[in-house]
FITOR-180963 format. One record per atom (N, C-alpha, C, O): residue number from 1; residue in three letters; y, z, x. Coordinates in nm, 2 decimals, always signed. Atoms other than C-alpha are relative to their C-alpha. Layout:
<nodes>
  seq  type      yy      zz      xx
  NUM   ALA       Y       Z       X
...
</nodes>
This chain:
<nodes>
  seq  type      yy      zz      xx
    1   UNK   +0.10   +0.05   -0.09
    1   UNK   -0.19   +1.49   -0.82
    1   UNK   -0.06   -0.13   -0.04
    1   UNK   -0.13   -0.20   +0.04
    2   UNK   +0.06   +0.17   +0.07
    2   UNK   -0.30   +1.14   -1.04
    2   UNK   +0.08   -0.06   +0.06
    2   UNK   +0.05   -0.17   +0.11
    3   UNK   -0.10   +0.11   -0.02
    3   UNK   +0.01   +1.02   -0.95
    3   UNK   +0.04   -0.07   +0.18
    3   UNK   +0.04   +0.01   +0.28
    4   UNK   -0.04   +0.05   -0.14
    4   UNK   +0.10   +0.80   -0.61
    4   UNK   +0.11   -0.01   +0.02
    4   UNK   +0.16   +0.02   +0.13
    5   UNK   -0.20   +0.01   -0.05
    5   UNK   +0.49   +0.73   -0.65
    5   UNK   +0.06   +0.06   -0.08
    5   UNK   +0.17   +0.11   -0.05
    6   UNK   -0.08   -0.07   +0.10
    6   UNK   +0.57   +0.89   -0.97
    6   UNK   +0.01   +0.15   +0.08
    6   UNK   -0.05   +0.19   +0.17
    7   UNK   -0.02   -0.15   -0.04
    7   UNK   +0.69   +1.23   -0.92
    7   UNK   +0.06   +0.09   -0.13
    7   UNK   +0.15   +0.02   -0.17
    8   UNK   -0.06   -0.06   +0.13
    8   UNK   +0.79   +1.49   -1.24
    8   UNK   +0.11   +0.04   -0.01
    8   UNK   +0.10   +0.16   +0.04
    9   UNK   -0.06   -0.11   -0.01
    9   UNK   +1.10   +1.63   -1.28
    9   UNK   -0.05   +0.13   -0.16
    9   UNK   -0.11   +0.08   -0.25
   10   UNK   +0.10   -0.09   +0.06
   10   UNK   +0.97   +1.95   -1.50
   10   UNK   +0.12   +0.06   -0.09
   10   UNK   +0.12   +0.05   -0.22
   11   UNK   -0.11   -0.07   +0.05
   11   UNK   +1.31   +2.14   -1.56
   11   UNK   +0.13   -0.05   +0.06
   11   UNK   +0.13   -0.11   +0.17
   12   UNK   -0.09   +0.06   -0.04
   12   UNK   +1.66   +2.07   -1.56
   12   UNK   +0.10   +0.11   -0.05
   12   UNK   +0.11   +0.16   -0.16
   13   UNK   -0.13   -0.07   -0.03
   13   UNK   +1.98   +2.28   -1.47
   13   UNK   +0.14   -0.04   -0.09
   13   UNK   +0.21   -0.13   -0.10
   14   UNK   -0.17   +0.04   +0.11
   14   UNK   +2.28   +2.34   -1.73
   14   UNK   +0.11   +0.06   +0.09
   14   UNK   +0.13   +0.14   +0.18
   15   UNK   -0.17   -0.08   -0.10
   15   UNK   +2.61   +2.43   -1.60
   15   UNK   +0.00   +0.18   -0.01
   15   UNK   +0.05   +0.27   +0.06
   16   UNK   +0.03   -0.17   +0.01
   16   UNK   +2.52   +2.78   -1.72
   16   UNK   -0.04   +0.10   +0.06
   16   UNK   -0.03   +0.23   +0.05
   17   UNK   +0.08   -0.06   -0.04
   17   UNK   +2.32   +2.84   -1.53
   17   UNK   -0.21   +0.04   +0.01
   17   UNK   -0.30   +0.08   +0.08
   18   UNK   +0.15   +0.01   +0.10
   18   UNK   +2.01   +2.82   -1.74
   18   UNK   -0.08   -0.11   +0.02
   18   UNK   -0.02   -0.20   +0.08
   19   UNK   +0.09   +0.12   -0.05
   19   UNK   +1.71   +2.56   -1.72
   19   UNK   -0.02   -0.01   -0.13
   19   UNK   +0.00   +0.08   -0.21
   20   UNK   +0.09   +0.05   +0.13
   20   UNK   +1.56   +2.36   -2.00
   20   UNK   -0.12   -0.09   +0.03
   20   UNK   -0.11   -0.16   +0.13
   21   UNK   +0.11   +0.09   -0.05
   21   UNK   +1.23   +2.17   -1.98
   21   UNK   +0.00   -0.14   -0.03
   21   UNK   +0.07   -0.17   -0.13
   22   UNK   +0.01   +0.16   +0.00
   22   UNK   +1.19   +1.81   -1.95
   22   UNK   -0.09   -0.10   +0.06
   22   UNK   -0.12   -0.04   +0.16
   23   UNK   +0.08   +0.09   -0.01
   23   UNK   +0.98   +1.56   -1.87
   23   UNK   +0.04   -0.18   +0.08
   23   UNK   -0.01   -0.30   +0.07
   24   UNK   -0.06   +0.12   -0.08
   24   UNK   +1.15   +1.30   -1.65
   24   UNK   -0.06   -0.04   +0.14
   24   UNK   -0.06   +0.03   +0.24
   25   UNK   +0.11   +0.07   -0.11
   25   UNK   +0.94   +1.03   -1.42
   25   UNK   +0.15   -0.07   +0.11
   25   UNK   +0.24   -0.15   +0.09
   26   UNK   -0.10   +0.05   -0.17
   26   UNK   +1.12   +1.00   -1.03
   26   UNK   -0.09   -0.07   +0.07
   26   UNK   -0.20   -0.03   +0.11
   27   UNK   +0.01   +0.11   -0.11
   27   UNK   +1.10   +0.71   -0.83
   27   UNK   +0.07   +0.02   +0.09
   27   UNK   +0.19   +0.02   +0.09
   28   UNK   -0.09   -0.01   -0.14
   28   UNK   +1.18   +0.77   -0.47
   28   UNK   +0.15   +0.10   -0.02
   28   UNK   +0.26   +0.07   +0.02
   29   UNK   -0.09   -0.11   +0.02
   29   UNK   +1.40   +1.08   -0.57
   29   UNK   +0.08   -0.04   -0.10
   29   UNK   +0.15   +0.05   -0.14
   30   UNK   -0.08   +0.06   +0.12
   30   UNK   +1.58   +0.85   -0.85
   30   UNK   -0.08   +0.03   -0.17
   30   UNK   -0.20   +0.07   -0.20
   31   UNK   +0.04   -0.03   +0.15
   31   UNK   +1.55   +0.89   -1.25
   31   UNK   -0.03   -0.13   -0.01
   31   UNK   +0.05   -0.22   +0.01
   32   UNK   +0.08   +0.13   +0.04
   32   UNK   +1.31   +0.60   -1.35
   32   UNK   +0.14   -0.06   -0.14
   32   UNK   +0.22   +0.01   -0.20
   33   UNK   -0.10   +0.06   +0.06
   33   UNK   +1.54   +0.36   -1.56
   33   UNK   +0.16   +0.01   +0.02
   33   UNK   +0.23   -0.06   -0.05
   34   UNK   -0.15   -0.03   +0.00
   34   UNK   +1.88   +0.46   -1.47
   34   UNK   +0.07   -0.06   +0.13
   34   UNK   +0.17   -0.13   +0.13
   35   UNK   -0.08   +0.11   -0.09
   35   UNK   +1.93   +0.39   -1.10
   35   UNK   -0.16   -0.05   +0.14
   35   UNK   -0.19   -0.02   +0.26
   36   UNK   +0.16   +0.04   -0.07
   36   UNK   +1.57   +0.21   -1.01
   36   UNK   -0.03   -0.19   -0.05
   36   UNK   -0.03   -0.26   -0.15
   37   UNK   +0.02   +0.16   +0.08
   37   UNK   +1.52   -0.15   -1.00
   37   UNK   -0.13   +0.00   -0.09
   37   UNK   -0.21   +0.09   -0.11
   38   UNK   +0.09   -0.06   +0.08
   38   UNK   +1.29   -0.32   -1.22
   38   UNK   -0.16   -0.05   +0.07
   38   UNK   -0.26   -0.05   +0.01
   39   UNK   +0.14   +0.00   -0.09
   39   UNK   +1.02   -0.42   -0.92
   39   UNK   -0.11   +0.16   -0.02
   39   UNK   -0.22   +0.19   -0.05
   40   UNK   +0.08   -0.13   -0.02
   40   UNK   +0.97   -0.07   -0.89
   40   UNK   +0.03   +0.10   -0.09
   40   UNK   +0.02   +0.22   -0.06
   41   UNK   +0.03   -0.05   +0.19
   41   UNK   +1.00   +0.04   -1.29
   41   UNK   -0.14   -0.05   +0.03
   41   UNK   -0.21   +0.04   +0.08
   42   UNK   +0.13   +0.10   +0.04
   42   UNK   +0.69   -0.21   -1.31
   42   UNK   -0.12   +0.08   +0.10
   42   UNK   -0.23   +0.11   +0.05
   43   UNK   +0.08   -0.10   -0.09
   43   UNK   +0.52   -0.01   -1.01
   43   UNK   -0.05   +0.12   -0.07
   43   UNK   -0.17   +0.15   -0.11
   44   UNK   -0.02   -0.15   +0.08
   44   UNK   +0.59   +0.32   -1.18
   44   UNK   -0.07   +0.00   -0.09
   44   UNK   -0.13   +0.11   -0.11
   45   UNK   +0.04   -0.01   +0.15
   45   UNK   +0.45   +0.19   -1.52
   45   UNK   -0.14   +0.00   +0.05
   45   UNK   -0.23   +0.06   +0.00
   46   UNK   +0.18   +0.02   -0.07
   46   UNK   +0.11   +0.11   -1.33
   46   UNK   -0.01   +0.14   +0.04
   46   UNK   -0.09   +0.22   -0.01
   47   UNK   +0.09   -0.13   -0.01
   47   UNK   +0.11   +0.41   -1.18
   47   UNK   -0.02   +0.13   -0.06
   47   UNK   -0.07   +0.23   -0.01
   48   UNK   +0.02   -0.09   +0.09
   48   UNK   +0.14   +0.62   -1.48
   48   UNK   -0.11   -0.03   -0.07
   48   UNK   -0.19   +0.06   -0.11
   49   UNK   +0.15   +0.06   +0.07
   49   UNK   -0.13   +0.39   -1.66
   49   UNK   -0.15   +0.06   +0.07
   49   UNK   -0.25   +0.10   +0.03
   50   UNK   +0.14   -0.05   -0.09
   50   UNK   -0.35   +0.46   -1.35
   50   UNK   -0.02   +0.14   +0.02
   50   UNK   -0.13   +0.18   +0.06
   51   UNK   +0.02   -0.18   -0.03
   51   UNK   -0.28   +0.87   -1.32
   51   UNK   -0.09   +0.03   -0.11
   51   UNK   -0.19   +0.09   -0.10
   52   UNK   +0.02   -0.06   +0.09
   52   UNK   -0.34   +0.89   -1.67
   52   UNK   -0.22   -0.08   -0.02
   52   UNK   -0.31   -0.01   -0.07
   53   UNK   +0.10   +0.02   +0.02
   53   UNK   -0.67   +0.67   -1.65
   53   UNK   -0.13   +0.05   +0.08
   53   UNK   -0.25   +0.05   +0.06
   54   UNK   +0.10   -0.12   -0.09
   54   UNK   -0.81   +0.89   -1.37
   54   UNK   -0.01   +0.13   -0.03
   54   UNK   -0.09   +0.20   +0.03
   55   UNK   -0.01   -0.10   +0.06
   55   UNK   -0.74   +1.17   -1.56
   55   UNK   -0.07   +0.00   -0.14
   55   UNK   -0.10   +0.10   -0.21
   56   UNK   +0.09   -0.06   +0.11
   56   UNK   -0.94   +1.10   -1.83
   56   UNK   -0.13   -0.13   -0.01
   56   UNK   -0.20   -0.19   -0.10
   57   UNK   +0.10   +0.12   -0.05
   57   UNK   -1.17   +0.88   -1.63
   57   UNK   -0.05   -0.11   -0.10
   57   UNK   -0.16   -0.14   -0.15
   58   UNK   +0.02   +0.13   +0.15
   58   UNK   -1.11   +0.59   -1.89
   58   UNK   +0.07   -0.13   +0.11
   58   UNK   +0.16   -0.12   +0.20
   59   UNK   -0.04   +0.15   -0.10
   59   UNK   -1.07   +0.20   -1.73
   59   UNK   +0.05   -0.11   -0.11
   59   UNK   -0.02   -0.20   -0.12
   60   UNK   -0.01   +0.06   +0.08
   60   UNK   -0.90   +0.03   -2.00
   60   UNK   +0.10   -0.14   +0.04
   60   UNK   +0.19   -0.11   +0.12
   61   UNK   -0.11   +0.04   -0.06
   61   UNK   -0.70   -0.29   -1.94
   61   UNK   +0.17   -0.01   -0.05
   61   UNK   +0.22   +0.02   -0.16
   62   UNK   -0.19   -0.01   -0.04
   62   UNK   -0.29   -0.34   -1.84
   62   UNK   +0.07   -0.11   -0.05
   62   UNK   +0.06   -0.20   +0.04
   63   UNK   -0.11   +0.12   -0.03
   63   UNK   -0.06   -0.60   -1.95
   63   UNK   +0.10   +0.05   +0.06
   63   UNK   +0.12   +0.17   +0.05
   64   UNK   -0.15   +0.02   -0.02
   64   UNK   +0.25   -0.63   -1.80
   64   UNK   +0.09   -0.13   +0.01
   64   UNK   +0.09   -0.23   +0.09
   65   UNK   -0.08   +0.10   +0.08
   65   UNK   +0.50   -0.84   -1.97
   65   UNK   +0.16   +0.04   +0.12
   65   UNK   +0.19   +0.15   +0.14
   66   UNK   -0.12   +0.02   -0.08
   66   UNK   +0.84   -0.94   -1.71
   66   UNK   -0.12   +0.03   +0.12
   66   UNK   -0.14   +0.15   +0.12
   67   UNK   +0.08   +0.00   -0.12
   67   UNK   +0.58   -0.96   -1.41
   67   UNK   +0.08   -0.06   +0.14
   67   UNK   +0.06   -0.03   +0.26
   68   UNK   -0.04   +0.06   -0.10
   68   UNK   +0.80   -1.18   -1.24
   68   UNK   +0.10   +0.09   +0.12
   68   UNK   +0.12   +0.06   +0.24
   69   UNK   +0.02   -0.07   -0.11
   69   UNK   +0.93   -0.92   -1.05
   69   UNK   -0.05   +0.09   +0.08
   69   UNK   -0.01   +0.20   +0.11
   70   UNK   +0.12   -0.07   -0.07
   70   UNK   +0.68   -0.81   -0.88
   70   UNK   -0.06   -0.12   +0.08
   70   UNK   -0.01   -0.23   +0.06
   71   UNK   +0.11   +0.11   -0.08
   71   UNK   +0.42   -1.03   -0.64
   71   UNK   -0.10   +0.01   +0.04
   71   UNK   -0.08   +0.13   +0.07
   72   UNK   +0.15   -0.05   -0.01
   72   UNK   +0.08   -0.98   -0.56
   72   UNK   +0.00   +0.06   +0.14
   72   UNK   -0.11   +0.10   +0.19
   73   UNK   +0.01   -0.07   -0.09
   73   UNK   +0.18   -0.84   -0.25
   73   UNK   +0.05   +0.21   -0.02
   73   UNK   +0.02   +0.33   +0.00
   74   UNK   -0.07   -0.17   +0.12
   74   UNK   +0.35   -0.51   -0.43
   74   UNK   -0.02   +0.06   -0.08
   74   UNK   +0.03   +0.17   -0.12
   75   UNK   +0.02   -0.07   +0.19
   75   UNK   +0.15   -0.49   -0.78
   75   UNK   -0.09   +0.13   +0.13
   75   UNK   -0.11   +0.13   +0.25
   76   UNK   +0.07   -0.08   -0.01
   76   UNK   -0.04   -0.18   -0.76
   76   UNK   -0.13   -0.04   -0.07
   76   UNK   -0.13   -0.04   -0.19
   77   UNK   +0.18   -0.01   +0.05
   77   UNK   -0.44   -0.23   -0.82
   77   UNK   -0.10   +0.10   -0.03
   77   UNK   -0.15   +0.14   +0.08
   78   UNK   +0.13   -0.10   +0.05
   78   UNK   -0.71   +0.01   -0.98
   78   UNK   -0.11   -0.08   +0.02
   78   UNK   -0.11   -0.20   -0.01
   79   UNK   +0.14   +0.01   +0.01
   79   UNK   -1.08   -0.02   -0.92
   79   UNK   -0.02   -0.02   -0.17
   79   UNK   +0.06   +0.05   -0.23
   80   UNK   +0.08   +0.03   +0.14
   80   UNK   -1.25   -0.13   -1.28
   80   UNK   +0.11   +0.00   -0.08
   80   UNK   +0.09   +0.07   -0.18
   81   UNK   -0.10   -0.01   +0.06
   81   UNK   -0.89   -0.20   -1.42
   81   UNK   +0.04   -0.12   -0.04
   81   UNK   +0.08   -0.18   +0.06
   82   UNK   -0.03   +0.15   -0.01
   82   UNK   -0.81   -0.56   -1.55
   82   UNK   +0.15   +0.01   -0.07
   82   UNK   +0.19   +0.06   -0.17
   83   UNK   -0.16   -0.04   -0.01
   83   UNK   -0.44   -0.61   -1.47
   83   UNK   +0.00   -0.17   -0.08
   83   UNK   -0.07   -0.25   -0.03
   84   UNK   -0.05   +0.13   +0.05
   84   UNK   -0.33   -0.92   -1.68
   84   UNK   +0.19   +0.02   +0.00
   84   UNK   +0.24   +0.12   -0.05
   85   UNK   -0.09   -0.02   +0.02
   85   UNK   +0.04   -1.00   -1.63
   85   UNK   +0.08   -0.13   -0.06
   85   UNK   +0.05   -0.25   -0.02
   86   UNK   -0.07   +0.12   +0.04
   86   UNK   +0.27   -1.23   -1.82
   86   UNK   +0.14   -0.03   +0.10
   86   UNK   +0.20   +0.06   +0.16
   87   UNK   -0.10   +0.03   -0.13
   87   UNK   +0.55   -1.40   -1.59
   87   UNK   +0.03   -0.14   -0.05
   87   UNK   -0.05   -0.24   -0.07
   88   UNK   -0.10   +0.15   +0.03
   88   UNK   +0.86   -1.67   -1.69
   88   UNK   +0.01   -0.08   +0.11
   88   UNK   +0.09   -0.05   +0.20
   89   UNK   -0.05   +0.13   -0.10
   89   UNK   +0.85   -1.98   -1.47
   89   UNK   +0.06   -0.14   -0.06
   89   UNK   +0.06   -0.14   -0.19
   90   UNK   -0.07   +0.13   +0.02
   90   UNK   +1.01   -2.31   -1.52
   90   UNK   -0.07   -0.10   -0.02
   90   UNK   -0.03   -0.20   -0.08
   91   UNK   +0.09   +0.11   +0.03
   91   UNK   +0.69   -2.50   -1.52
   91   UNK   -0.02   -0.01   -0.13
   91   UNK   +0.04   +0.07   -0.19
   92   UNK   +0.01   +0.07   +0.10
   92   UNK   +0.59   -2.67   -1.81
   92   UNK   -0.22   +0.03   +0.01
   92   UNK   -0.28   +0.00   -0.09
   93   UNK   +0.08   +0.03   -0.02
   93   UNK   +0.24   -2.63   -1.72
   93   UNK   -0.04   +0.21   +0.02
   93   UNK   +0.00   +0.29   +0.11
   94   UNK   +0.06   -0.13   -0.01
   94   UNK   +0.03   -2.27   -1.82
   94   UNK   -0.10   -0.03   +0.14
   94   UNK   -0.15   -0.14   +0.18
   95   UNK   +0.08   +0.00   -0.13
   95   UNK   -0.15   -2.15   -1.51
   95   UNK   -0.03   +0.12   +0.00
   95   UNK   +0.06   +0.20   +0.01
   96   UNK   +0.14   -0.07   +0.02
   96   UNK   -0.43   -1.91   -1.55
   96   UNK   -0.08   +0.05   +0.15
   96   UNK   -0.15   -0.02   +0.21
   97   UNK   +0.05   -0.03   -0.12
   97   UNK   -0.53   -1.69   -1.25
   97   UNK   -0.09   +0.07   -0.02
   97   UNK   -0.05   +0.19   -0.03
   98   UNK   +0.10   -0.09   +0.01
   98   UNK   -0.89   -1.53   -1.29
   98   UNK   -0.03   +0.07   +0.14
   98   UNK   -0.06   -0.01   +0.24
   99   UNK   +0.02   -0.08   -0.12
   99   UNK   -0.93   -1.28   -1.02
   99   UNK   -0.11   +0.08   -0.03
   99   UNK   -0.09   +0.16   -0.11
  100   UNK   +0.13   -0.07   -0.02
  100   UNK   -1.32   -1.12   -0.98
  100   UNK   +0.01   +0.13   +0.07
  100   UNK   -0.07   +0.22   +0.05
  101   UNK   -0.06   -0.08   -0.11
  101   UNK   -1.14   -0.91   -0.71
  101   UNK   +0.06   +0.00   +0.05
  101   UNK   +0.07   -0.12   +0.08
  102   UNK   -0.12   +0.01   -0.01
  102   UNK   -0.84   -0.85   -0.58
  102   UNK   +0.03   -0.16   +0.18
  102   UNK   +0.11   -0.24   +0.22
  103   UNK   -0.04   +0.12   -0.14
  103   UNK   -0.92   -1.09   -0.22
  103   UNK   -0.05   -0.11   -0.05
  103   UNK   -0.04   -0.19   +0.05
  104   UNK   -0.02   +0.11   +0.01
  104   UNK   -1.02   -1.39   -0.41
  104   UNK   +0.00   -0.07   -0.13
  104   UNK   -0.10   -0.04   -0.20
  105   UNK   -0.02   +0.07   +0.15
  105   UNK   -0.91   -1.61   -0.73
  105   UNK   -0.02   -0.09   +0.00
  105   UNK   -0.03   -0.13   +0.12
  106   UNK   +0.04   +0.14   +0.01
  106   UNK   -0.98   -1.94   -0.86
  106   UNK   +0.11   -0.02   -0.15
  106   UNK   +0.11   +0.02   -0.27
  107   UNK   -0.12   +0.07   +0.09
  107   UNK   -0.69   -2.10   -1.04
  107   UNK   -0.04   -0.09   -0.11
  107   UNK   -0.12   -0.17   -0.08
  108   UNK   +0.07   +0.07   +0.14
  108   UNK   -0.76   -2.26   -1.40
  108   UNK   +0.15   -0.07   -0.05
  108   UNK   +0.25   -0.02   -0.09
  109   UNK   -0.20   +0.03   +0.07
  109   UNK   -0.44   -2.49   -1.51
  109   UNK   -0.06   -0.07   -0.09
  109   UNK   -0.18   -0.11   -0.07
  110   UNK   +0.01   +0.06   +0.14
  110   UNK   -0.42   -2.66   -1.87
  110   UNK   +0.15   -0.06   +0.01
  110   UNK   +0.22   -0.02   +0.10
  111   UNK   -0.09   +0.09   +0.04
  111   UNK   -0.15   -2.87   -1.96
  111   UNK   +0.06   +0.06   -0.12
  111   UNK   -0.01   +0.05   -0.22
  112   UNK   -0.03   +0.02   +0.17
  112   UNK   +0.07   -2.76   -2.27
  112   UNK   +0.05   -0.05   -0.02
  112   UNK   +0.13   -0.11   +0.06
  113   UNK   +0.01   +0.11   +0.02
  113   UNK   +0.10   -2.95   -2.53
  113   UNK   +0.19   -0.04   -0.02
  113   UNK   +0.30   +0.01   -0.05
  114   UNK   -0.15   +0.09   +0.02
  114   UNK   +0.41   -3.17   -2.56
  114   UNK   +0.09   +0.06   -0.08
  114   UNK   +0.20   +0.01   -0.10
</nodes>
């Protein structure tokens, strides 16, 4: 019930007949890592961060490192949660987005150095 897209699988079926327990996170009926892109890995990982932070009503913050795929129309957001994400561009030029709230930011750019 924390969770919004994850889903558990709990146990898993041997040719025997028999079950064994397990602990495997499904995306959209898919086994997370295997056949899930990785927009919606990076979803997944938020929304285990955020089940687990409503569950033990803790607000701590998120990196996520490979951000670039994802877009701010897709990340997933928490209330009192400070999502910082790192993301490879071509610029030459760091670019610093401070966000107060998710509807408005103010862009901070620096120059690095030569």
């Amino acid at each position: 019930k924390h969770f919004k897209i994850v889903k558990w699988k709990l146990f898993d079926y041997m040719k025997n007949g028999n079950y064994e327990e397990c602990c495997i996170p499904m995306i959209d009926g898919r086994v997370y890592g295997v056949s899930t892109n990785t927009g919606r890995e990076i979803q997944a990982r938020l929304d285990i961060v955020y089940g687990l932070q409503r569950f033990y009503d803790q607000a701590v913050p998120v990196f996520i490192d490979g951000a670039e795929a994802i877009n701010s129309s897709n990340i997933m957001l928490n209330d009192g949660t400070q999502l910082i994400t790192l993301n490879v561009t071509e610029n030459q030029e760091l670019t610093i987005d401070l966000c107060e709230d998710t509807k408005e930011c103010e862009v901070v750019k620096r120059l690095l150095p030569q």
